[in-house]
N, C-alpha and C positions, 0 to 999 in steps of 0.2 A: 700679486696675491700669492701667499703662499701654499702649496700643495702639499698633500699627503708625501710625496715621493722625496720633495724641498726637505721637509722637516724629518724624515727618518735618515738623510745625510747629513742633516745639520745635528740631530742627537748624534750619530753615529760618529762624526768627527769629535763632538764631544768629548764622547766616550775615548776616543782615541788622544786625546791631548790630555784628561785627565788621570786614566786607571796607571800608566809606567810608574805617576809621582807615589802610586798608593802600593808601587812593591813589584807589578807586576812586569813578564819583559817585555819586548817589543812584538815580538808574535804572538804571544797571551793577548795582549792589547788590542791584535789587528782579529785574533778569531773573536776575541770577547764584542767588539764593534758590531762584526760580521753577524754574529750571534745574537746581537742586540735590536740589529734592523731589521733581520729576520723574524723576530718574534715581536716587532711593533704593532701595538693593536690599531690597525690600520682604522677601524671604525672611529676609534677614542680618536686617533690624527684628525680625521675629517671633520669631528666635532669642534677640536681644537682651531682649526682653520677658519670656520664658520664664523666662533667667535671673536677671534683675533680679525676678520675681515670687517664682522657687524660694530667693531670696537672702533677701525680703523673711518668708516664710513661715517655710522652714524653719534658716537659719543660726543657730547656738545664741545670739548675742545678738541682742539687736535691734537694727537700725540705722533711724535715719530715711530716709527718702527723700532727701534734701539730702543725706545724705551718700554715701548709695551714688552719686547721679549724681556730685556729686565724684570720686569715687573713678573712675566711666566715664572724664570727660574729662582724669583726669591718665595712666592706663591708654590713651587714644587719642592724648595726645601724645607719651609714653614712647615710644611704637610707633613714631613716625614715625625721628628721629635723637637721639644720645645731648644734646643742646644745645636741643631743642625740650621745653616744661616747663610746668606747670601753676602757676601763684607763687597761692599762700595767702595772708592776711594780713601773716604773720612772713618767708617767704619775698622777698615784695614789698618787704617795708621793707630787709629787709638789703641786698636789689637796689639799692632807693636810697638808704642810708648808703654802699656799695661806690660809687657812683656819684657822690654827692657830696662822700664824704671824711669826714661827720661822725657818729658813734655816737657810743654810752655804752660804755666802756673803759677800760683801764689807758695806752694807746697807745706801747706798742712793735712795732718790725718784728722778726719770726721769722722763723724759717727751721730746717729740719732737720740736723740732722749728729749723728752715729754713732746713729740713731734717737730723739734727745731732743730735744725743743724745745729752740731756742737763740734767745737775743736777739740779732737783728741792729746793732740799734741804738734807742735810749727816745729817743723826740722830742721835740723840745725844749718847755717848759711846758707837760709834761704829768703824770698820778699817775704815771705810772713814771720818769720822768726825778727828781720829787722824790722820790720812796724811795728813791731811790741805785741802781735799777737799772744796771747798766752793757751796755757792749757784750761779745759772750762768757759773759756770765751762760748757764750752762744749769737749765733750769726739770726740775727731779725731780720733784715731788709740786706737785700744784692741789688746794687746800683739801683736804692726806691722802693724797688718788688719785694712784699713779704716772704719770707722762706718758710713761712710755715706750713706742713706737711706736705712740704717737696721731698718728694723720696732722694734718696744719698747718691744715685746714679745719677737724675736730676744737676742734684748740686754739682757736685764733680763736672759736669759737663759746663755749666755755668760759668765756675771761677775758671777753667783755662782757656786761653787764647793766644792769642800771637802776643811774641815778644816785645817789651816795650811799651802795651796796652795798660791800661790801667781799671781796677774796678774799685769802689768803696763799698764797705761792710760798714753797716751798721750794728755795734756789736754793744750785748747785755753782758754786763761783769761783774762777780758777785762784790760786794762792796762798792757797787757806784749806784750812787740812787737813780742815773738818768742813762739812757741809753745814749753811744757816742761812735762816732762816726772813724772809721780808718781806712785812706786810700792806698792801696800796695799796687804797684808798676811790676806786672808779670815779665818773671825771668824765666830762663832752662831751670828745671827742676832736677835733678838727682836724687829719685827717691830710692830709700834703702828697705829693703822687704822686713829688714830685723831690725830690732833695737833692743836693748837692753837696759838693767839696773839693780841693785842691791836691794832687797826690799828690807832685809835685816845682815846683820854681819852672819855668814856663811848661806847663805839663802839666797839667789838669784832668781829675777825674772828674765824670761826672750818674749818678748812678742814680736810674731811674724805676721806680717798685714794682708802679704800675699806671695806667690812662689810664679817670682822671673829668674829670669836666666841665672845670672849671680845671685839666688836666696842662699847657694850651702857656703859662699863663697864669706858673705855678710855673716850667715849666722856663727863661722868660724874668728871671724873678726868681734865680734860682738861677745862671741866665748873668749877671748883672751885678755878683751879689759877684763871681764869680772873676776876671771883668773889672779888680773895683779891683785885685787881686792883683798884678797886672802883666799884660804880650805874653804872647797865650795861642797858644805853639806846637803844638799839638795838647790835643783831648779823647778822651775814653773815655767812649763810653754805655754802661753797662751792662742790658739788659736780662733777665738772666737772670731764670729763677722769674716773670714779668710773664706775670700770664693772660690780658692783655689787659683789653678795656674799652671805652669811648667811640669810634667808627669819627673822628668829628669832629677827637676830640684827638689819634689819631696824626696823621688830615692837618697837625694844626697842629704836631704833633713835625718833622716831614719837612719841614715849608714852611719852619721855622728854620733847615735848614741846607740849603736850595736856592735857587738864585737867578730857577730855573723850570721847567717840565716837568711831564709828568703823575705824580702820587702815587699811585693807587691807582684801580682800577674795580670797580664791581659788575654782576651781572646777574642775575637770577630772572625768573620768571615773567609778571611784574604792571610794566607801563612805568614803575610808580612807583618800583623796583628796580632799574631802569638806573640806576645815576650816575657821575659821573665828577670827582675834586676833582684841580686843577693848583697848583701852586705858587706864590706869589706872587714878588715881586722881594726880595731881601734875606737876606743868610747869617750871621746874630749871631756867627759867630766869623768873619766877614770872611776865608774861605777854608781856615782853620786846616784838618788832617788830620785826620779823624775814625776812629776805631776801635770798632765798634759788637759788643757781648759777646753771647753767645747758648748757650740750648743746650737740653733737650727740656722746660723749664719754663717757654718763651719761648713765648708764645702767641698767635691773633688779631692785636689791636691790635699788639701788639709784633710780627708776624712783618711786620704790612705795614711797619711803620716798616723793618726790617732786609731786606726787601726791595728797598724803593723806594731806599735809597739803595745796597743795591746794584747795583740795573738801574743809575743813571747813575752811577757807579763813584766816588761822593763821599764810598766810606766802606770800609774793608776789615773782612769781617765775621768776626769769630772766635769759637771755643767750637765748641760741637758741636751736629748739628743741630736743630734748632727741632721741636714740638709737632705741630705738623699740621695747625693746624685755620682752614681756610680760608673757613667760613662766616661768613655776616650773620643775627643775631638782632634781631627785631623785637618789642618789646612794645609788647603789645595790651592796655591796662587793660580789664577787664571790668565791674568796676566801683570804687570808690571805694579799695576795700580788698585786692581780687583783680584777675591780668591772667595771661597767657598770654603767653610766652614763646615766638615762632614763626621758624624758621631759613626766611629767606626770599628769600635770595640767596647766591651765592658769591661772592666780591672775587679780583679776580687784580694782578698788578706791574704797573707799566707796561712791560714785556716782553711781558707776558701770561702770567705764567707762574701756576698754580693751586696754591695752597699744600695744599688741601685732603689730607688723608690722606699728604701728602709730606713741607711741613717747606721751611726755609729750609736751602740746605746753607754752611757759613760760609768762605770762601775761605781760610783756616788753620784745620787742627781742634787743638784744643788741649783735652787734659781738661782736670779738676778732680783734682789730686794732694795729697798732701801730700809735701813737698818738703824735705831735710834736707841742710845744705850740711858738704860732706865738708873739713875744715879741717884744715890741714897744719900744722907746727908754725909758731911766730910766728918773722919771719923782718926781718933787722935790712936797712933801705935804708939809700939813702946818705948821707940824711939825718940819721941818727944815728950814723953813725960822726965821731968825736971828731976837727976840723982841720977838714972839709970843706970844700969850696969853695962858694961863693955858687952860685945858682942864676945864669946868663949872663945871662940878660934879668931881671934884679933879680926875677922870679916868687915866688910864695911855694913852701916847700919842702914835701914829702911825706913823711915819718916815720914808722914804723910806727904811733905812736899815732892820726895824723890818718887813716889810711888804717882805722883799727880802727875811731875812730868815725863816718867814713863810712860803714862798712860795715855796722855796728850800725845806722843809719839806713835804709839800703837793705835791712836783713834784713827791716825792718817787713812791705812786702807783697808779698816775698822770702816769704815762710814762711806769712803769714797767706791768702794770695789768687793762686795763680802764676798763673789766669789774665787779670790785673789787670795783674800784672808785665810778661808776654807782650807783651800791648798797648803798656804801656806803650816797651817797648823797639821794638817794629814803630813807634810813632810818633814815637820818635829817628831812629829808620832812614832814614824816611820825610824827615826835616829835613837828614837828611847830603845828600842828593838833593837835595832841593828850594831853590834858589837863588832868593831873591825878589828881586827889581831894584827899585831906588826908581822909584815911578809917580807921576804927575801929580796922580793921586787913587783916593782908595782904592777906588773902583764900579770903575776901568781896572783895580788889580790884584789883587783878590779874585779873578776868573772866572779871571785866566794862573795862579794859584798853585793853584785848585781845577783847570786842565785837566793841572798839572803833577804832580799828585799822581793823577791818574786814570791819565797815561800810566805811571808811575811804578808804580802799585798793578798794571795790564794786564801792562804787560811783565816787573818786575823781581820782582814777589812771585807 
């Protein structure tokens, strides 16, 4: 049985094996222990023993001992806040596949809508990109079992497994009248946190999914396709659904497109918890008009990113407001295979403003709708009236057909994404204003075009 005397050595070694990882020295550690078992409420022990013994005795099965104290210390960290956490074996590892990008999976991005798993998008060489997965595929049935209104953690957990396993989706596709069946044999996955793409010529999208180790590594890579594309007038980050992630890799998100200034602060308890990361010199879209997407799935990692470049006005943030959650999480390996999960600072803007329980608020709110364009009958220009005249400046002409399938072009994320569209239009807006002057070099006129789209964003939006 365990004793009052047992358990305030057993916290107190604890304490002694975990506070060194959290900053502090070796002496620190051994008075803070000392300090700790000294001020144990010996009455609360005695309770604690009671129950731990009446558990051990009379509970109708039997548990070991290892496991009931597991059970204490995920039971005392649940207590503390919803983000502080006891990580298990299995737990720990997903921690660091989330972290690193790589599991055993199918490796598609999901996402929810009208309560079904939906495929965002299959990643490129990976099992679901070769099974013909596509984007819009919605997943009905995982190996038989309906997936409707399995939450997106749920899923995720579902499709990965050990390598060489196999599962079938039964998958709904728009244009197939019958629901059909696809088996994919999970491999390593390499997920990439960024992706990118042109949404129009000069206009780029990023969307980042979530911030692991390599996210600023990825989103520099992902900036330099779009680069060959051509002049990149404006981008769109989208962050939405981003739980966050890596504190390191948003700094390194925010320092891409600043040329300097403070990113983000923490503070807690422990001076090892003070920090402060700034910006380096350099803005990979060389001043371009940023438009950064949000809304209450945007979280952490993501909120400081759409924070920080809102404090210095280098980005206009839209969607709706952001998540809330303005704590720092520290793990604490305990041992090889198990660690603890401990919220041990809060992070503010460099405004100083605390996201915590609040939420990024985005300086246009714009839902997420579904959007159906009201069309009048077809209507003849003058283009296709028979004789016409030349266009004056020899330009090319406008005809009802060409204006049709411009338009069909523009319906794409017209209908599929309105708040993608949104942005994108706030960052034509943004170019009607913004007049760039030819400069001497390009370090002279990156800063005049990003201070002219900050007065621009202040005053006119």
């Amino acid at each position: 049985m365990f004793t009052p005397k047992m358990l305030a050595r057993l916290l107190g070694a604890a304490a002694l094996t975990a506070l060194p990882l959290m900053g502090l020295s070796q002496g620190d550690s051994e008075r803070a222990s000392l300090e700790a078992e000294s001020r144990l409420p010996l009455e609360d022990l005695r309770s604690f023993a009671k129950v731990f013994e009446q558990i051990r005795q009379g509970y109708i099965n039997e548990v070991d001992d290892s496991t009931l104290l597991e059970y204490a210390i995920k039971g005392m960290l649940q207590g503390l806040d919803p983000h502080s956490a006891y990580l298990d074996s299995r737990s720990f590892d997903d921690l660091q596949a989330n972290t690193t990008g790589e599991f055993a999976g199918l490796g598609i991005e999901v996402g929810v809508e009208d309560d079904y798993i939906t495929i965002i998008t299959p990643m490129d060489g990976t099992p679901a990109e070769r099974a013909g997965l596509r984007a819009g595929d919605v997943i009905l049935r995982l190996s038989g079992k309906s997936m409707r209104g399995v939450s997106l953690d749920q899923a995720v957990e579902k499709m990965r497994g050990p390598v060489g396993s196999s599962v079938t989706l039964t998958i709904g596709r728009k244009g197939h009248k019958e629901p059909f069946d696809v088996t994919v044999k999970r491999d390593k996955v390499r997920v990439y946190s960024v992706r990118g793409e042109m949404l129009e010529e000069g206009y780029g999208y990023l969307r980042i999914s979530q911030f692991q180790l390599d996210t600023g590594g990825d989103l520099m890579r992902a900036m330099k396709k779009l680069k060959k594309e051509g002049e990149l007038k404006g981008l769109v980050v989208d962050l939405r659904n981003n739980p966050g992630g890596v504190l390191q890799s948003s700094v390194e998100v925010v320092d891409a497109f600043l040329e300097e200034g403070l990113v983000v602060y923490t503070e807690g308890r422990n001076e090892s918890s003070n920090l402060r990361y700034s910006a380096s010199a350099g803005d990979v879209t060389g001043g371009a008009p940023l438009v950064v997407l949000i809304n209450d799935g945007s979280a952490s990692a993501a909120e400081i990113v759409a924070g920080a470049l809102q404090d210095h006005r280098r980005a206009v943030v839209m969607g709706t407001d952001s998540f809330g959650k303005g704590s720092v999480q520290t793990v604490i390996p305990i041992n090889d295979e198990r660690a603890i999960k401990l919220t041990t600072a809060l992070y503010f803007t460099p405004k100083g403003r605390s996201i915590q329980a609040q939420g990024i608020k985005p300086d246009i709110t714009v839902e997420r709708v579904k959007v159906t364009r009201m069309d009048g009958r077809a209507r003849t220009t003058e283009a296709d009236l028979a004789g016409h005249l030349g266009n004056g400046n020899g330009g090319e002409e406008s005809g009802s057909e060409d204006r049709k399938r411009a338009k069909a072009k523009q319906d794409d994320w017209y209908s599929r994404d309105n708040q993608v569209f949104e942005a994108l239009n706030v960052l034509k807006g943004l170019n009607l204003y913004v007049r760039r002057t030819p400069a001497a070099s390009e370090e002279s006129s990156a800063p005049a075009a990003k201070d002219q789209v900050a007065r621009i964003r202040a005053e006119d939006l």
